[in-house]
Structure formats: structure tokens, C-alpha cells
C-alpha positions in Angstrom: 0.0 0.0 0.0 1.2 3.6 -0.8 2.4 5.9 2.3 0.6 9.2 1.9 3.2 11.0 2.2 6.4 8.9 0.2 8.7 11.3 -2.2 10.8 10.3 -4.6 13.0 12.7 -6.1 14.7 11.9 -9.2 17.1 14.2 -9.4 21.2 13.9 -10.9 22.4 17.2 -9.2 23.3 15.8 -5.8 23.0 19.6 -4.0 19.4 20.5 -5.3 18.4 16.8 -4.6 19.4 17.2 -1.1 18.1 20.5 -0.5 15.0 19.4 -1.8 14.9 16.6 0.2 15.3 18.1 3.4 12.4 21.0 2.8 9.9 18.2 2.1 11.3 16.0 5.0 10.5 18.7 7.2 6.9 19.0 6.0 6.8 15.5 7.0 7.1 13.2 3.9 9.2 10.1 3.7 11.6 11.2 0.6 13.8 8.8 -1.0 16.1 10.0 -3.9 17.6 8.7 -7.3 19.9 10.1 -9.7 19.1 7.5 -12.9 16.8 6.6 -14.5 16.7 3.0 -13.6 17.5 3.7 -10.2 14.4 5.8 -10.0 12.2 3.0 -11.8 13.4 0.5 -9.5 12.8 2.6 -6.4 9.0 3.4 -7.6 8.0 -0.6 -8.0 9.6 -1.0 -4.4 8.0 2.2 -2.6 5.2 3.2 -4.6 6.0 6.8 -3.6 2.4 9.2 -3.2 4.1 11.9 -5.1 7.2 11.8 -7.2 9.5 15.0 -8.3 11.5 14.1 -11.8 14.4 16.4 -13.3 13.8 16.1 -17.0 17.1 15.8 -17.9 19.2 13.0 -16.5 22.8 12.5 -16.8 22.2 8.8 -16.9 18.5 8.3 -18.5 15.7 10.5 -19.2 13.2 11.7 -16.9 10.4 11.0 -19.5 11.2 7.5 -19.3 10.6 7.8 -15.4 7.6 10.0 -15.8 6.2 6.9 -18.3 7.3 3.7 -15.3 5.7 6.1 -12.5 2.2 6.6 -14.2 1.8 2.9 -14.9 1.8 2.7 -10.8 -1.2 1.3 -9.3 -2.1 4.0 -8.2 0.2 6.2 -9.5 1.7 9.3 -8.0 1.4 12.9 -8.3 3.8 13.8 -10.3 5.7 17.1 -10.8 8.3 17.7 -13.7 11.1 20.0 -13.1 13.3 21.2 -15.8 15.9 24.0 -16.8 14.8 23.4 -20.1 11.2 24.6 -20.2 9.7 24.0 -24.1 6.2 23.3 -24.6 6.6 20.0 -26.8 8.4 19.1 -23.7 5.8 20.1 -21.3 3.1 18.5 -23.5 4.7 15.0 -23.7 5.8 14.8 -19.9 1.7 15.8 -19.4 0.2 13.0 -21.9 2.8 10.3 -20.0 1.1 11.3 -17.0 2.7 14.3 -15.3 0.8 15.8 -13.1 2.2 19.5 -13.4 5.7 20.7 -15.2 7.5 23.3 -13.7 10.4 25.1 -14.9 13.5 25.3 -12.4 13.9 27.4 -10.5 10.6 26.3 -8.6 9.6 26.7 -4.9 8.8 24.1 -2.8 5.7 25.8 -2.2 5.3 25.8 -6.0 6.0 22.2 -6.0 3.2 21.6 -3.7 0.8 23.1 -5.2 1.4 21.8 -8.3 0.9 18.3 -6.5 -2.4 19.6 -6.0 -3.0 20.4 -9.6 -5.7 17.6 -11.7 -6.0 17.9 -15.5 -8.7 20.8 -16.5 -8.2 22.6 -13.3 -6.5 25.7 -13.4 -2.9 26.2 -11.1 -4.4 26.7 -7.5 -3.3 30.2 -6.5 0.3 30.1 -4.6 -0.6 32.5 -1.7 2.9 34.6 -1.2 3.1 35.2 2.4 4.4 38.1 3.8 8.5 38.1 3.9 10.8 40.3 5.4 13.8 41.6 3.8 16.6 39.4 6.2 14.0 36.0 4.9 14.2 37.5 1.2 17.9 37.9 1.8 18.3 34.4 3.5 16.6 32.7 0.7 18.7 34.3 -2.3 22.1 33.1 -0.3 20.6 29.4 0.4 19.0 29.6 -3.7 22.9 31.1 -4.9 25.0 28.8 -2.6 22.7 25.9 -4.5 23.4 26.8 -7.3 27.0 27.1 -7.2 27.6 23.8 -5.5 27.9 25.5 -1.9 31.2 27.7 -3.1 31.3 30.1 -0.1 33.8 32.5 -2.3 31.2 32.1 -5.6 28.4 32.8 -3.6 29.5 35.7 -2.2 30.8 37.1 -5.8 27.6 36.0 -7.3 25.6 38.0 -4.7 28.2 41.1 -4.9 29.6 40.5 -0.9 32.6 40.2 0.4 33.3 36.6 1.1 34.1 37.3 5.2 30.7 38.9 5.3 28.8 36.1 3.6 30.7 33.5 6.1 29.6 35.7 8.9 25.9 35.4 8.0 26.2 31.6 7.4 28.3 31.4 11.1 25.5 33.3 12.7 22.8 31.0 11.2 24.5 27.7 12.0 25.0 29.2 15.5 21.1 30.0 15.7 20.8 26.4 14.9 19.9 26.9 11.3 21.1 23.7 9.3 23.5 24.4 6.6 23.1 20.6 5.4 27.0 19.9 6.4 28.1 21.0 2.6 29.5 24.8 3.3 33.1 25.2 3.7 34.3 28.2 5.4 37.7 27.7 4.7 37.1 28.1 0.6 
């Protein structure tokens, strides 16, 4: 039987997989991650995850192929499809192999969830954009850019126009405060 709340994230970019991974693992699901293809597949006939979240591209397979082996699940999962490659022949082909939603990166995890939510002739439910503060705003452009560039304190900090020492002092205070870094930040880069 399915666990209402079982993940699988199939996902070849080990950082956003595991930042991923940890957001929906604190909103209480039971995630499980692949980087293949046929890792994926084999992980979805074992699980049979409630809701699956599948990169497009794959280094090793194609997320098509995974969007295809999830929808023949009885039942089969809600799935979203994440891409840096948005195209609409794309989008169309991951819908018709049963995709739930398609979503081009970067994407929210509040975006993610609602586009769970989404069933075929409905329109996107409305993403209700609570109210942030300036130091959130800021703290979620330095976790989104530290992402992105593999956790490269020094990149990070050039990306965001910083000095490095003044980046490394927000991410000490926040891992003082308790805030997990996920265990990837050097701050001897």
C-alpha cells in the first residue's frame, strides 16, 4: 500500500536533490532519492511513492522514461516535472505520460506543492505569497545562490556582490542560531 506521504525525487544534481529533500522531510514526507533513471524506476516498483518530483534531464537516462514507469503505478503518484529546459513540446509530452504538473527550475517548494495539487482541466491553484521580510528574502537568495553554485562560499558571495568574510559571517550566525547548513559549506574556501 502507498504511504501518503512517500517522495521520490529523481534528481542527478546531488546539491538541489538534497536541499530538496530536506524542505519536504520537514513538512513531513518520507523522501527517497535517485539520480538515474533505472535507479528511479526500480525505487518506484519497491515504494510506490504518493508523489514523485522528476528532473527532465538526466545525466544517466531520461526523466520521460521515469515520468512513463511512474504513471503505470497502481495507483500512481502525483507527479511534478522539473526542468531548466522549459519548451512546450516538452511540457506537453511529460503531461500525456502522465505528469501531473511541469515546472520550470527554479521552482519553490511551495510551487511544488501546489502543483501536486493540480488535476488535469483545473487551473494552477493560486500560490498565496506570504508576507517576507527583507533578512528571509535575503536568506533565501544566499541558500538559492549557494545551491546553485555547488555550496562555493567564495562564488556565492561574488555572485551576490559580498565580500566573502561577510557572507561567512551570516552563514556562522545562522548555523550558531541552529539553522542547518546541510554539512556542505566550507568556510575555509
Amino acid at each position: 500500500m502507498t504511504d501518503p506521504r512517500c517522495l521520490l525525487i529523481v534528481e542527478d544534481d546531488p546539491h538541489l536533490a538534497e536541499t530538496l529533500a530536506s524542505a519536504f522531510a520537514r513538512r513531513g514526507h518520507a523522501v527517497h532519492t535517485a539520480p538515474r533513471e533505472e535507479m528511479a524506476i526500480t525505487l518506484a516498483r519497491r515504494l510506490r511513492p504518493s508523489h514523485a518530483i522528476v528532473d527532465l534531464k538526466l545525466a544517466e537516462g531520461s526523466g520521460l522514461g521515469v515520468v512513463k514507469a511512474l504513471a503505470a503505478l497502481d495507483p500512481p503518484p502525483a507527479i511534478v516535472v522539473l526542468t531548466g529546459f522549459a519548451a512546450v513540446a516538452t511540457a506537453v509530452e511529460a503531461i500525456k505520460l502522465g505528469a501531473t504538473q511541469y515546472l520550470a527550475k527554479p521552482a519553490t517548494v511551495r510551487e511544488i506543492e501546489a502543483a501536486f495539487a493540480h488535476r488535469s482541466g483545473m487551473a494552477m491553484p493560486e500560490i498565496e505569497t506570504p508576507q517576507v521580510g527583507v533578512k528571509a528574502q535575503e536568506w533565501e537568495l544566499i541558500q538559492r545562490t549557494l545551491a546553485e553554485t555547488g555550496f562555493n562560499v567564495s562564488e556565492t558571495a561574488r555572485r551576490l556582490g559580498m565580500h566573502r568574510r561577510t557572507l561567512a559571517r551570516k552563514l556562522a550566525a545562522r548555523k550558531a542560531a541552529g539553522e542547518d547548513l546541510g554539512g556542505m559549506i566550507d568556510f575555509e574556501d
